[in-house]
C-alpha positions, -999 to +999 in steps of 0.1 A: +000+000+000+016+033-004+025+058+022-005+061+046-019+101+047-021+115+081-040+147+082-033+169+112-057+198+114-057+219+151-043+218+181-061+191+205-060+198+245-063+167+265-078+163+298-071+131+321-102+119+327-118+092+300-160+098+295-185+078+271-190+086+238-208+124+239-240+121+214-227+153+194-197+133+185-218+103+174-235+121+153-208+140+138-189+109+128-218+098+114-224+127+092-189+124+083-194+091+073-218+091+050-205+126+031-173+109+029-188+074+014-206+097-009-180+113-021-190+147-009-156+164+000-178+200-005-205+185+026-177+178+046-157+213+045-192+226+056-186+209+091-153+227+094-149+256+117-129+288+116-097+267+123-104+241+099-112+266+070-084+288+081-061+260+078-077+242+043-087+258+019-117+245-002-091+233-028-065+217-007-093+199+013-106+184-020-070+176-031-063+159+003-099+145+006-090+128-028-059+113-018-074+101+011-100+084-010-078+068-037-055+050-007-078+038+016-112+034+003-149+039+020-150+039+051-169+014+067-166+014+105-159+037+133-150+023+167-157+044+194-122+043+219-124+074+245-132+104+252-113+133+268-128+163+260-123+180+236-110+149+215-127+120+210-108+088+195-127+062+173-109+032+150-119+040+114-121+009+096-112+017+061-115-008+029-077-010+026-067-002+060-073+006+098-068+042+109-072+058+146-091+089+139-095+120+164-121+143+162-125+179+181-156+198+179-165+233+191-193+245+212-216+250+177-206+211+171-182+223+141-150+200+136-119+223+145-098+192+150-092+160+126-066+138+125-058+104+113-031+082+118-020+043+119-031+021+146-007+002+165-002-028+144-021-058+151-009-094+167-010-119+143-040-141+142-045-171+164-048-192+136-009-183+121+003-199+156-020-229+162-004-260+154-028-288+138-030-320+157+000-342+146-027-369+133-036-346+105-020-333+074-028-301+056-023-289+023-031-260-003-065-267-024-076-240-050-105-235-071-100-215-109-131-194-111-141-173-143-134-142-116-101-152-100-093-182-077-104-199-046-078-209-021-087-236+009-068-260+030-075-292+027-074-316+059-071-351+057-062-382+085-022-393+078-038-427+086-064-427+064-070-458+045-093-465+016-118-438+005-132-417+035-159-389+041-153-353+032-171-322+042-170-288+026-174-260+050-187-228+037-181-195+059-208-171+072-213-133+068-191-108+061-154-110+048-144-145+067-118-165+062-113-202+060-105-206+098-131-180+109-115-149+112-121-115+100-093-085+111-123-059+092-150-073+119-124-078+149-132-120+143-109-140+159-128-175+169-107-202+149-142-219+150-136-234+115-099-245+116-110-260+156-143-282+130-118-294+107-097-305+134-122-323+151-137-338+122-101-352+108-098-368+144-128-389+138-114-401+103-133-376+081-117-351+062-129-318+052-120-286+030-124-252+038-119-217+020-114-184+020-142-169+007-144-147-025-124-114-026-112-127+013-078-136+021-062-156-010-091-157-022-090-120-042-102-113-078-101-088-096-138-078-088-153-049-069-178-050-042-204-037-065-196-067-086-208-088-060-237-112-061-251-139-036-252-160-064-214-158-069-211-178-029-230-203-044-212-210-076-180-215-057-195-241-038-205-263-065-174-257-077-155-271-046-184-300-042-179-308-078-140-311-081-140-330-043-166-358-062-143-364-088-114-368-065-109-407-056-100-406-020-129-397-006-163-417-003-188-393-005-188-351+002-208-331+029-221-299+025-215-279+057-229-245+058-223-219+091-247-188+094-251-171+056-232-203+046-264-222+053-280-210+024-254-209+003-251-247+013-287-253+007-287-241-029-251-261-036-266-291-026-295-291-058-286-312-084-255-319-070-235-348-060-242-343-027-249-375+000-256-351+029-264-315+041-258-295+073-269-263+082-249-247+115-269-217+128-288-211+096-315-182+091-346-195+086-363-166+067-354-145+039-323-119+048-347-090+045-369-101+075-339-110+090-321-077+084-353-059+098-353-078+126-315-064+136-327-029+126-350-025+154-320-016+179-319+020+154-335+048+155-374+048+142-362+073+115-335+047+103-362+022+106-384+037+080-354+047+058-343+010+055-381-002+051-385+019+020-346+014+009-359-024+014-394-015-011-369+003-037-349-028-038-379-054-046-381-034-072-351-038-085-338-002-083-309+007-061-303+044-037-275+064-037-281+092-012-290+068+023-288+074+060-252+076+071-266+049+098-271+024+072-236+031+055-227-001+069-254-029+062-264-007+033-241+014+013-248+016-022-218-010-031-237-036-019-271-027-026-270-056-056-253-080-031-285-074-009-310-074-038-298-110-051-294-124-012-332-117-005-342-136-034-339-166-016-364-181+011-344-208+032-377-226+043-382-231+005-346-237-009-345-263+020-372-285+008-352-288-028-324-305-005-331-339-014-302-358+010-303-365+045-300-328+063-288-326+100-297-285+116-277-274+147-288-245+170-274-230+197-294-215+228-277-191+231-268-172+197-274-138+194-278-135+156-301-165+147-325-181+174-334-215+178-369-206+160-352-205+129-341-240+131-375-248+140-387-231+106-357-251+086-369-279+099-408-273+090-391-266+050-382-302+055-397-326+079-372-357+081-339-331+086-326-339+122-326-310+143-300-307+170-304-278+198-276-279+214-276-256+252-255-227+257-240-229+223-235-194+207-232-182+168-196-191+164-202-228+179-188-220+213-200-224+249-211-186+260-239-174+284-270-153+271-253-120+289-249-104+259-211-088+268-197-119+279-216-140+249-196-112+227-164-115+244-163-152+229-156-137+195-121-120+203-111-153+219-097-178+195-083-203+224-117-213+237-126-248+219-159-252+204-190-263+225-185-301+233-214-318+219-209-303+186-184-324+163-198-356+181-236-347+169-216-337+134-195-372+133-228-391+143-247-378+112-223-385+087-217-419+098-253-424+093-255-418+059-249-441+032 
């Protein structure tokens, strides 16, 4: 990446003592947010106070607003850090990088400070220092696409003898990789590399993958290029080239959160002997993307209802809330507009091989309901609740904090009964 830009604009006087996040800040980020995404550099200097302005002129701000653009991208997070009046610090997660940004306001809520700079460089993840059980051998799979190429790892018993079972697992939500991290969502969980682990001990082997434009995964494809469809293509491309491959005796398809439907629709007319769906939605993404919007504001409510209608109608909006920026920005409009095509109680039915669902009790992204409404789409799929499991298959309490503190945790092993209840399904299938 070329040199990062750090823009220092005003003097910023720090008091000692740390406060929460002051409402005039919030919102001023947020309006930031969204001008910036929009790519309105001219909306922006309008924020700036007298020492802004008398520092930038509008020129030099569009120059430097520019640069900014070209290196790192939208801007699709902002962490709030601390407060010490008059500077508050957030982490502003960029497309291309991860910047500490500090903002000062004035008494009229004008910015008259603004500065961004690198964060301290992060640890390596978990999964670059866990060493795979000495039972089990790993190597470099990959996938040729017509966009790029998908890169997994694939995990295989050094014992193994004769043809044995393997199971493709397919990531959930967001920019995952193949062990189930995400530096962009703060994801550390290692809950897929700790599944393929556990399944290879029990003599079944297993592939899983970075998912498109994640990791080694990249193409040459924009975000806007994007298209549900696209998740599911590189599945049956996996399931298709681990069929023809003559060590194993029949493939799995293993899907975790968004990766449930994505395994549901891999599965038709494929050579699939078995399906399982890990804390899979059980309605369409637009009821479920309500559903999370009810923590917002009513006015954000109503602008993602009718951002929602526009959609249905195949249209996309480029002027939105800066609120939604994040589950909504116009780059992914299309992304959206394909995803809630697809009804999982319906897609389920078209599974036609033995299906196994597993819930946990205590997810905080998809409740145990929508198991109960996969299982309805198909009546002889064994459904598995398992208690006090959360979304990234580990043991967590329903205290919402501690349940979230799981996620930043990659040590913690996943909840007990899981592989078992995995091992004893595909052992049942012929």
């Amino acid at each position: 990446m070329k040199k990062l830009i750090v823009l220092l604009l005003a003097a910023f006087c720090l008091e000692a003592s740390a406060q929460t996040e002051p409402a005039s800040y919030a919102a001023a980020v947020s309006k930031f947010t969204g001008f910036y995404n929009s790519n309105k550099p001219d909306s922006i200097y309008k924020m700036f106070g007298p020492p802004m302005m008398g520092a930038l002129t509008p020129d030099k701000w569009k120059s430097t607003f520019s640069q900014l653009k070209s290196q790192l991208g939208n801007l699709t997070q902002n962490t709030f850090v601390s407060y010490a009046a008059p500077v508050a610090v957030y982490k502003s997660t960029f497309q291309n990088a991860a910047l500490s940004m500090s903002l000062s306001l004035d008494q009229k809520n004008m910015i008259i400070g603004l500065l961004f700079k690198p964060t301290d460089q992060p640890q390596p993840m978990a999964s670059d220092k866990k060493t795979m059980d000495p039972s089990l051998v790993e190597s470099p799979i990959s996938l040729k696409t017509v966009a790029g190429v998908i890169s997994g790892t694939l995990t295989i018993p050094k014992d193994a003898s004769g043809k044995i079972p393997v199971v493709l697992i397919i990531a959930g939500s967001g920019p995952t990789d193949r062990n189930g991290n995400s530096p962009q969502l703060q994801l550390r969980t290692n809950a897929y590399l700790e599944l393929a682990e556990g399944l290879g001990k029990n003599g079944i082997a297993s592939v899983r993958y970075d998912k498109r434009m994640v990791g080694a995964s990249q193409t040459g494809n924009k975000e806007s290029d994007l298209r549900f469809e696209d998740y599911v293509d590189d599945a049956v491309g996996l399931v298709q080239m681990l069929n023809s491959d003559e060590r194993f005796s029949k493939v799995i398809v293993l899907g975790h959160s968004e990766g449930s439907l994505v395994g549901m629709l891999a599965c038709h007319d494929e050579p699939v002997k078995g399906y399982i769906s890990i804390a899979g939605a059980g309605e369409r993404a637009d009821k479920i993307l309500t559903e999370q919007m009810k923590s917002k504001s009513e006015t954000q409510q109503q602008h993602f209802k009718a951002l929602l209608d526009t959609l249905k109608k195949g249209k996309t909006i480029d002027n939105i809330d800066p609120g939604l920026w994040f589950i909504a920005r116009p780059t992914i409009q299309k992304y959206l507009m394909s995803w809630c095509r697809y009804d999982p109680q319906h897609e389920i039915k078209a599974v036609k091989v033995p299906a196994l669902i597993i819930q946990g009790t205590t997810d905080l992204q998809v409740s145990t309901t929508n198991a109960e409404k996969l299982k309805k789409g198909k009546s002889d799929a064994q459904l598995v609740i398992i208690p006090n499991m959360n979304h990234i298959m580990k043991e967590a309490p329903a205290d919402h904090d501690q349940n979230l503190a799981t996620y930043n945790n990659p040590d913690l092993p996943l909840k007990t009964e899981l592989v078992p209840d995995i091992v004893k399904f595909i052992h049942s299938i012929n």
